[in-house]
C-alpha positions as CSV (number, residue, x, y, z in Angstrom):
1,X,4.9,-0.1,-13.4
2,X,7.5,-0.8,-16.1
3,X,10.0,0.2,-13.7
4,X,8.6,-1.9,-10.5
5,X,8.4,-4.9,-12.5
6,X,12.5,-4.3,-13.5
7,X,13.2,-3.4,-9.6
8,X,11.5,-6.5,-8.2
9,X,12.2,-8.7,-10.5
10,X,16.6,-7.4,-9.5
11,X,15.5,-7.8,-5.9
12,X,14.2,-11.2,-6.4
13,X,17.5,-12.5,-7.6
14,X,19.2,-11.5,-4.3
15,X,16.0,-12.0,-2.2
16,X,16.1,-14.6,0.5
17,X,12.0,-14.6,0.1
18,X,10.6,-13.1,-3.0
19,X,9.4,-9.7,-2.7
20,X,5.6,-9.6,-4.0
21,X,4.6,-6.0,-5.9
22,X,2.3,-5.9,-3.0
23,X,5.5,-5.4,-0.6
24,X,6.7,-2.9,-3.3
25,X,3.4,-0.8,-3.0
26,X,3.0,-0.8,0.7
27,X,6.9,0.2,1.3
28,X,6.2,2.8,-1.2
29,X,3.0,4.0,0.8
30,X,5.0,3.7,3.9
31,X,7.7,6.2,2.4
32,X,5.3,8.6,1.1
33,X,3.5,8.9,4.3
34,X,6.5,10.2,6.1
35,X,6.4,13.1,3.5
36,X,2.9,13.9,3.8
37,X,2.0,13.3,7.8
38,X,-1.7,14.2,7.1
39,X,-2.4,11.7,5.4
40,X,-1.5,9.6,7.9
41,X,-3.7,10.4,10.4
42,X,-7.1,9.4,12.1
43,X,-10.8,11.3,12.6
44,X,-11.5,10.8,16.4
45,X,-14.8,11.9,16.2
46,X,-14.5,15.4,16.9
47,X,-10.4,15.9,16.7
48,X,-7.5,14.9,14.4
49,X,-4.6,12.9,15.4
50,X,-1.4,12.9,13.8
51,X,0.2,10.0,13.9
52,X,3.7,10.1,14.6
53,X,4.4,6.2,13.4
54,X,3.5,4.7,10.2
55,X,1.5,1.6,10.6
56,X,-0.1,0.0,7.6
57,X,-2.9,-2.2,7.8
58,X,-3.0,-4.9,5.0
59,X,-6.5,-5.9,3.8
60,X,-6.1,-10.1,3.9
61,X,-9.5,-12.1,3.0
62,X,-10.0,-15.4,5.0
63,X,-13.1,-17.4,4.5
64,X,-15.0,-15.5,7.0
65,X,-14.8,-12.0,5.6
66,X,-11.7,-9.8,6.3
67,X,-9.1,-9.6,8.8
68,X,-6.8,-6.3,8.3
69,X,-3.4,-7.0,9.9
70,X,-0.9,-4.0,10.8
71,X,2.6,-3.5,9.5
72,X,4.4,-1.2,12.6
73,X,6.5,1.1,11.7
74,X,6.9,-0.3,8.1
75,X,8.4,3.2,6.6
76,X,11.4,1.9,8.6
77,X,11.5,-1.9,7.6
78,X,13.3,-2.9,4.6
79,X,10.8,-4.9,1.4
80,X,12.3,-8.4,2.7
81,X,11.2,-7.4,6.5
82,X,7.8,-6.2,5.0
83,X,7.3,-9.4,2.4
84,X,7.8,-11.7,5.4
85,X,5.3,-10.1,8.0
86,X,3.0,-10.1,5.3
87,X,3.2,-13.5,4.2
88,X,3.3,-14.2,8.1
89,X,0.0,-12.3,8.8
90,X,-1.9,-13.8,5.9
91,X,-0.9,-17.8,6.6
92,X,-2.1,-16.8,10.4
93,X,-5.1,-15.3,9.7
94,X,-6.4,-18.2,7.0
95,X,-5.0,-20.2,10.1
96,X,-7.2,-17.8,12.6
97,X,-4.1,-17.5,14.9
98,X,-4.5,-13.5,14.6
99,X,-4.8,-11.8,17.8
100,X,-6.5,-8.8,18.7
101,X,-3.2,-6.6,19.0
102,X,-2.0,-8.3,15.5
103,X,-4.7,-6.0,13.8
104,X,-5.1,-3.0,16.2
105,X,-3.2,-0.1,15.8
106,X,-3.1,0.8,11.7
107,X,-2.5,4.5,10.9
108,X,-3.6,3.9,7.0
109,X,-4.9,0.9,5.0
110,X,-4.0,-0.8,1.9
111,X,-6.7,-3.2,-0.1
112,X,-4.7,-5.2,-2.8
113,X,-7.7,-6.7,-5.2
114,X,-5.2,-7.2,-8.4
115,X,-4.1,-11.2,-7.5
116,X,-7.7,-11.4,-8.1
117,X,-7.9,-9.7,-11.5
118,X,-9.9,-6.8,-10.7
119,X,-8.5,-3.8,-12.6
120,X,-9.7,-1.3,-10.3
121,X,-12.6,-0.7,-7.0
122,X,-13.5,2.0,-4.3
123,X,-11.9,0.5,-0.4
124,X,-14.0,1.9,2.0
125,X,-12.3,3.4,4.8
126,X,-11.1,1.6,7.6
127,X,-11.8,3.8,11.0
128,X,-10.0,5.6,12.8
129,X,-7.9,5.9,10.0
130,X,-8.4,9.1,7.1
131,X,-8.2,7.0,4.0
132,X,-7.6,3.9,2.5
133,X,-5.9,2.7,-1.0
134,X,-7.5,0.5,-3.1
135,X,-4.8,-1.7,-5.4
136,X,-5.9,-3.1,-9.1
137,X,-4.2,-5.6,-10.6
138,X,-1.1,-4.8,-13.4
139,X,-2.4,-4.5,-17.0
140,X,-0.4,-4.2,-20.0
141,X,-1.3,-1.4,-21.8
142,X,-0.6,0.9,-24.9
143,X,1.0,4.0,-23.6
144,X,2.7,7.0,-25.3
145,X,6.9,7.2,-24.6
146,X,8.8,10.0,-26.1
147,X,6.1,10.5,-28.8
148,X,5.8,6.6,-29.4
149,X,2.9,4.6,-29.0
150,X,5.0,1.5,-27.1
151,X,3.4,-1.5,-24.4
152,X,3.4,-0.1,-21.5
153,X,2.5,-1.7,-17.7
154,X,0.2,0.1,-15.2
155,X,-1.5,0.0,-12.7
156,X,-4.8,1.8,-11.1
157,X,-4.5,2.7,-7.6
158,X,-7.6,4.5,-5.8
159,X,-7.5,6.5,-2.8
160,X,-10.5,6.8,-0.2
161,X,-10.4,10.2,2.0
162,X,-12.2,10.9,5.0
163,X,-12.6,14.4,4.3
164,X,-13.1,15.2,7.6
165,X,-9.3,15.3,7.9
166,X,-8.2,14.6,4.2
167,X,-9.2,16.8,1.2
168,X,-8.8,16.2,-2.5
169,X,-5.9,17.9,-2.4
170,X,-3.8,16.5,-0.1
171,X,-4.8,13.1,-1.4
172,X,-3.9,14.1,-4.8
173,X,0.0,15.2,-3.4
174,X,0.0,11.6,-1.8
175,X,-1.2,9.9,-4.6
176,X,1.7,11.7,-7.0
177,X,4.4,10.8,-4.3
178,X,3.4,7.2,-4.6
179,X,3.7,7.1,-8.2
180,X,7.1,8.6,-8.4
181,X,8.3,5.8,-5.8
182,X,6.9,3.3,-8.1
183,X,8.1,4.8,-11.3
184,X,11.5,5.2,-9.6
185,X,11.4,2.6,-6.8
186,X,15.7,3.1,-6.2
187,X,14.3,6.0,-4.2
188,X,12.8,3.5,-1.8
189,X,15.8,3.0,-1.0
190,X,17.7,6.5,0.0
């Protein structure tokens, strides 16, 4: 995440509303769905749909439990656009001014656990959708850089499949496209 942290802390500078690594991850999520469509698709009990749009559902807790808002067509909105829908969702729903259509809809889900300190957990899917990413927090970590043993940021991501429609696979492909955009996040950007 050495990378990320660089890009958001540029974007911030020029941000009108700071850009959370949250917004990073989901615009990165967004992008790589376009490139793998089966991913983003939902089990309708005894078909597959495809889903043409990308619309991310963002795990928010409220005092209640869980309300799971839905970014439309985020692989087109730009990480300002995203960062203030999100921040928009979550101040309504600790609010409870959600409305049904505000969390209907979501093609894929993301759960974000790392403001919390957790390192890493298992999402369970959110139906109709095929799977689910589960977000730890950033640790700083010793890593190995053209032969060097150097500090190094990551972060643990974990992907939930409903293998009905997803396989390990195809996951896996996702899960590497993701991590190039957040090694390289310029190429959210083109």
């Amino acid at each position: 995440m050495d990378s990320a942290i660089a890009a958001r802390t540029k974007i911030n500078e020029f941000a009108a509303a700071k850009v959370s690594f949250n917004d990073l991850v989901l615009k990165a999520v967004a992008v790589a769905l376009k490139q793998h469509p089966a991913v983003n698709s939902s089990w309708l009990g005894d078909k597959i749909r495809y889903n043409e749009h990308v619309n991310i559902g963002v795990a928010v807790a409220v005092e209640d439990g869980l309300l799971v808002p839905v970014v439309r067509f985020a692989d087109g909105k730009s990480l300002s656009r995203i960062s203030a829908e999100v921040k928009d969702f979550a101040q309504r729903a600790k609010a409870k001014k959600l409305q049904p259509a505000d969390w209907e809809g979501s093609t894929f889900t993301i759960s974000n656990l790392g403001m919390f300190g957790i390192d890493e957990f298992t999402a369970i899917i959110n139906p109709p959708d095929a799977c689910i990413l589960a977000i730890g927090g950033i640790s700083q970590v010793p890593v190995v850089k053209n032969g060097a043993v150097v500090p190094g940021n990551v972060m643990k991501v974990t992907l939930s499949c409903d293998h009905r429609v997803v396989d390990g696979a195809t996951g896996a492909a996702f899960l590497q496209t993701v991590k190039a955009l957040l090694e390289e996040p310029v190429r959210l950007l083109v």
